[in-house]
C-alpha positions in Angstrom: 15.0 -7.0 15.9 14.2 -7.7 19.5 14.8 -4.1 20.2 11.4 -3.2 17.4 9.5 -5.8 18.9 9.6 -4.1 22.6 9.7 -0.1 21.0 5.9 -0.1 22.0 3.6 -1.8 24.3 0.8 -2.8 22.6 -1.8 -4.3 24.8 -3.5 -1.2 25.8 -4.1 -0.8 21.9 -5.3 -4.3 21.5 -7.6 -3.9 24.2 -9.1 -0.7 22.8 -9.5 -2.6 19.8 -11.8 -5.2 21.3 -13.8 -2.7 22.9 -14.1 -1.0 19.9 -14.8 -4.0 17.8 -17.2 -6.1 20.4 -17.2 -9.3 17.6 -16.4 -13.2 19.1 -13.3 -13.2 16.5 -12.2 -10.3 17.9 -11.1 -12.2 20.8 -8.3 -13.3 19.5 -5.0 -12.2 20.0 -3.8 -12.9 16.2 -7.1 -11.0 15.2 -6.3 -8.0 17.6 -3.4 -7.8 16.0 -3.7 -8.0 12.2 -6.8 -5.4 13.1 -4.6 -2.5 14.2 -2.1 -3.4 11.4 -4.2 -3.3 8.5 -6.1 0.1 10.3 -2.6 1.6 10.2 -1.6 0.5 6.5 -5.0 1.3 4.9 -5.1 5.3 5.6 -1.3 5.0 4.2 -2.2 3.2 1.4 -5.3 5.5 0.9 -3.1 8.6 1.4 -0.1 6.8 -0.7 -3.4 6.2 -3.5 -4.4 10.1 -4.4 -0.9 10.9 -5.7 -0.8 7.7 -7.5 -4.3 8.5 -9.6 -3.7 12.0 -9.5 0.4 11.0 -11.5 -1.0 8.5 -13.1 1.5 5.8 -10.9 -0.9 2.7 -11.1 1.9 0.7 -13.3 4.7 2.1 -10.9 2.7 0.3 -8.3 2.4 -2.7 -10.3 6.1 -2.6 -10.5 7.2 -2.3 -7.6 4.4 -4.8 -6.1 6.0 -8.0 -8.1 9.3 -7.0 -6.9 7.8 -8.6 -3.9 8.7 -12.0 -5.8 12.8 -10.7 -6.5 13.1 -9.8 -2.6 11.2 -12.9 -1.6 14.1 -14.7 -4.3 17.2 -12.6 -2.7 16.2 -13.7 0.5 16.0 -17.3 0.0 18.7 -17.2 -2.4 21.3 -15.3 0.5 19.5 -17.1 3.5 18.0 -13.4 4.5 14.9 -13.4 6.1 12.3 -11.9 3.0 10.2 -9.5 5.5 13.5 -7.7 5.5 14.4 -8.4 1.9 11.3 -7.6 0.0 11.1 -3.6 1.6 14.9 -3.2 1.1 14.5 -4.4 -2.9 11.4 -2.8 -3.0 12.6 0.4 -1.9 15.7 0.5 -4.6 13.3 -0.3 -7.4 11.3 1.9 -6.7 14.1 4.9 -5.8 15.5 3.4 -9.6 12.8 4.1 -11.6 12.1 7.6 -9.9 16.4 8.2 -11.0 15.5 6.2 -14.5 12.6 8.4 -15.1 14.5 11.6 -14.2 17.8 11.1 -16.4 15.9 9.2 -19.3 14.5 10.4 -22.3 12.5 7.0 -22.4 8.8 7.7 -21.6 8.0 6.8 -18.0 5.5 3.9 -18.7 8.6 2.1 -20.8 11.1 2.8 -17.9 8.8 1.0 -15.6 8.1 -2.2 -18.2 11.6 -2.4 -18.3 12.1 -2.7 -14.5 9.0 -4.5 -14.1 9.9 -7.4 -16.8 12.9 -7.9 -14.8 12.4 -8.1 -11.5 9.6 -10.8 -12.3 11.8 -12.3 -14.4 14.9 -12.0 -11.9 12.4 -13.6 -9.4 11.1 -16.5 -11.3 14.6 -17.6 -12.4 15.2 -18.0 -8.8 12.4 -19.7 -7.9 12.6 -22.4 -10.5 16.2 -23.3 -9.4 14.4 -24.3 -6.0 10.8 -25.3 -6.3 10.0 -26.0 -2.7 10.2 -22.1 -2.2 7.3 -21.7 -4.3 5.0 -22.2 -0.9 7.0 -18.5 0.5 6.2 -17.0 -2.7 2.5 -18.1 -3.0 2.0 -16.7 1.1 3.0 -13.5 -0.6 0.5 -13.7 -3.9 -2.2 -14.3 -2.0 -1.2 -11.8 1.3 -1.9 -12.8 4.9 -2.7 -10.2 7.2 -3.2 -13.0 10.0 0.1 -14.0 10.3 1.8 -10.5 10.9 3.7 -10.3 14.4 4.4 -7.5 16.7 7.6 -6.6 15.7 6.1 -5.4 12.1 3.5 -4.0 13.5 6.5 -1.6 15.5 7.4 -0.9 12.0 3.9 -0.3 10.4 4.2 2.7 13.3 7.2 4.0 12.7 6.1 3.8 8.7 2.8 5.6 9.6 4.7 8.6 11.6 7.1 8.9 8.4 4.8 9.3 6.0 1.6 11.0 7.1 4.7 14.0 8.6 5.5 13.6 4.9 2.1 14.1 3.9 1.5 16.9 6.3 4.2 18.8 5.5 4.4 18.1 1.4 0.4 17.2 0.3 -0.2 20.9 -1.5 3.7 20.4 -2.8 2.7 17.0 -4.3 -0.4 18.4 -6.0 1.5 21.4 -7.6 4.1 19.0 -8.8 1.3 16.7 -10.4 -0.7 19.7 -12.2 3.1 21.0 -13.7 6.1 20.1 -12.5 7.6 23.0 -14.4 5.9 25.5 -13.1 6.3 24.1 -9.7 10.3 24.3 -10.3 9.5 28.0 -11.4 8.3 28.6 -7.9 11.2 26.8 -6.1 9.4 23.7 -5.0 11.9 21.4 -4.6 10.9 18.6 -7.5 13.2 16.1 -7.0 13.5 15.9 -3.1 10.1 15.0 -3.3 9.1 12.8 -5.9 12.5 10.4 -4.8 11.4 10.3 -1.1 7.6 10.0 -2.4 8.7 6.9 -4.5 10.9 5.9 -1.3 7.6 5.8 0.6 5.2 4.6 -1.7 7.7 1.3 -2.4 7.9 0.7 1.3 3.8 1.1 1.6 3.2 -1.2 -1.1 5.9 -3.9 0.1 3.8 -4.1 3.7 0.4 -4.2 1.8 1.8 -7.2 -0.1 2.2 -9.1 3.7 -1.8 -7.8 3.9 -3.8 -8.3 0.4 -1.5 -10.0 -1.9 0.7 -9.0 -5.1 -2.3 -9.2 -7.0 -4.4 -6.4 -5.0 -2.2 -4.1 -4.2 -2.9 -1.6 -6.8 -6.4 -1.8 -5.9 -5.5 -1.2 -2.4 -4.4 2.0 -3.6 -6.3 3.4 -6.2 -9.6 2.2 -5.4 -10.3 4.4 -2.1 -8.8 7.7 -3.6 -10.9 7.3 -7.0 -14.1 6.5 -4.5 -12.8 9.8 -2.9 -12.6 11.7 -5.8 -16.8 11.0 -6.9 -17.3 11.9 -3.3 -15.2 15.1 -2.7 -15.3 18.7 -5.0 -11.6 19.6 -3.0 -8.1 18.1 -2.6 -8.5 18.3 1.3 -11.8 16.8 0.9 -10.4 13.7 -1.6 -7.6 12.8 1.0 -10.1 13.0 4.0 -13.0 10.7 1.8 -9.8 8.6 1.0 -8.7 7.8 4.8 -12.5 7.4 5.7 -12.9 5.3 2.7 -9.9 2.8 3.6 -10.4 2.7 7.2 -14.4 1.1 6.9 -13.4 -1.0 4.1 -10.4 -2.2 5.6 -12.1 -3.1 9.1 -15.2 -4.2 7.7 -13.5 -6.8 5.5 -11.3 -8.3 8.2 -13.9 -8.4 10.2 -16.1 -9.8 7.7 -13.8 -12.6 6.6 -13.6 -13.9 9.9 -16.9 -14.9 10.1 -18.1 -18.6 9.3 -20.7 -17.7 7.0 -18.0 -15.7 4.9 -14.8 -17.5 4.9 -13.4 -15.8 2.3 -9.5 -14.5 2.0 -9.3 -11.5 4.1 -7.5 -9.3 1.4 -10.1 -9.9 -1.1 -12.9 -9.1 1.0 -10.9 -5.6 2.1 -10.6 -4.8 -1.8 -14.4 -5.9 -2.3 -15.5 -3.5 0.6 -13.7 -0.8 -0.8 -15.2 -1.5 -4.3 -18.2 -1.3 -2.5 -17.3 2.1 -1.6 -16.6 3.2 -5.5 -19.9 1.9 -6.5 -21.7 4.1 -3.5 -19.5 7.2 -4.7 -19.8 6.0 -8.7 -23.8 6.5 -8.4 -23.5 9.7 -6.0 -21.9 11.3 -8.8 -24.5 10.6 -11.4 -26.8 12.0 -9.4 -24.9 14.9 -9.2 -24.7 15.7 -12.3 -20.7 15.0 -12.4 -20.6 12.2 -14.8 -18.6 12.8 -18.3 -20.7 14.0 -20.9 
């Protein structure tokens, strides 16, 4: 772990960051810090979001989200530290349902209830063996993008390399396979390489966003900038674009916003109400547009 933490020097970044960002809390070390974190988990989140609207995926995020609570419970339970626990769990829950889905002639949304009843279940049991870890598991309902330390931030990077070369090199593959994954077969795209490492990805996104907004706003972390996108764009470059624009503003604006004494608020909340902000903005641009449903 002490080779992560020195992978990067990050003081030149930080220091861009306060130039960038001229604010009194932006002073702060802690702040500096938990800035460049959530600015590189929000564009993969964002990017992460327009497959999940576009599939349909918000109750595969739900999922694999309150596996948070299991890995938090494995850790604790095997004396395992849970920021390495809850992206390991995360990521086999999340690689399961993808095989479940695949060799199952259940329908996808009862695949993931199954999982999702009990991994919550799995991870309550544990926790009411041992109530004094209840305090570990309400840091991770709530989020706390505050408290994360260099040597995640070395992984955020090396997450945030992995997946937008993913994104680079499979976006217009991942759209064909959402219009018709049959047809896409038909013209050799290689369906299930890509929907298992997409699932690999998205599970390890949403584990980090639960350190940043909480269990309980993840989803929204993910849909609401890409559905904002979509009001705004008429393209699928456009839409991922809006998206990373989108979750970049919201996500720095509501850090920044928190921080302040007159706010106060719970920085993950005020990221998600920013970015709500956003939808709204894009919800009324449409109308006048002329795009809503009639």
């Amino acid at each position: 772990m002490k080779v992560a933490v020195n992978m990067v020097d990050l003081t030149p970044i930080f220091s861009a960051i306060q130039s960038v960002f001229p604010f009194e809390c932006m002073q702060f070390n802690f702040m500096q810090q938990a800035m460049f974190a959530i600015l590189l988990l929000a564009p993969m989140a964002a990017s992460m979001g327009i497959q999940v609207v576009n599939f349909r995926m918000a109750f595969f995020a739900d999922a694999i989200s309150h596996s948070a609570f299991a890995g938090v419970a494995i850790g604790l339970l095997f004396g395992i530290n849970p920021q390495f626990s809850m992206p390991v769990f995360g990521l086999i829950v999340g690689l399961s349902i993808m095989a479940m889905q695949r060799k199952s002639s259940l329908s996808s949304d009862t695949v993931i209830g199954v999982v999702f009843s009990a991994v919550i279940a799995f991870g309550l049991a544990v926790v009411s063996r041992d109530p004094s870890s209840a305090t570990n598991i309400q840091q991770f309902l709530y989020g706390d993008i505050l408290t994360i330390g260099k040597t995640n931030i070395n992984l955020l990077i090396i997450l945030f390399v992995l997946l937008m070369t993913f994104q680079t090199w499979g976006y217009n593959q991942m759209l064909y396979i959402g219009l018709n994954p049959s047809l896409a077969t038909a013209h050799r795209v290689k369906v299930a390489l890509f929907q298992y490492i997409y699932a690999g990805l998205l599970s390890v996104v949403i584990i980090f966003s639960v350190w940043a907004v909480g269990v309980l706003l993840v989803t929204a972390l993910l849909i609401v900038p890409a559905a904002a996108a979509r009001n705004l764009s008429r393209s699928a470059g456009a839409m991922f674009w809006w998206a990373i624009i989108i979750s970049i503003t919201s996500a720095s604006s509501g850090l920044i916003i928190s921080a302040q004494d007159w706010a106060g608020t719970a920085t993950g909340a005020t990221i998600i109400l920013c970015c709500f902000c956003w939808f709204v903005l894009s919800f009324i641009i449409a109308l006048l547009r002329g795009e809503s449903k009639k």
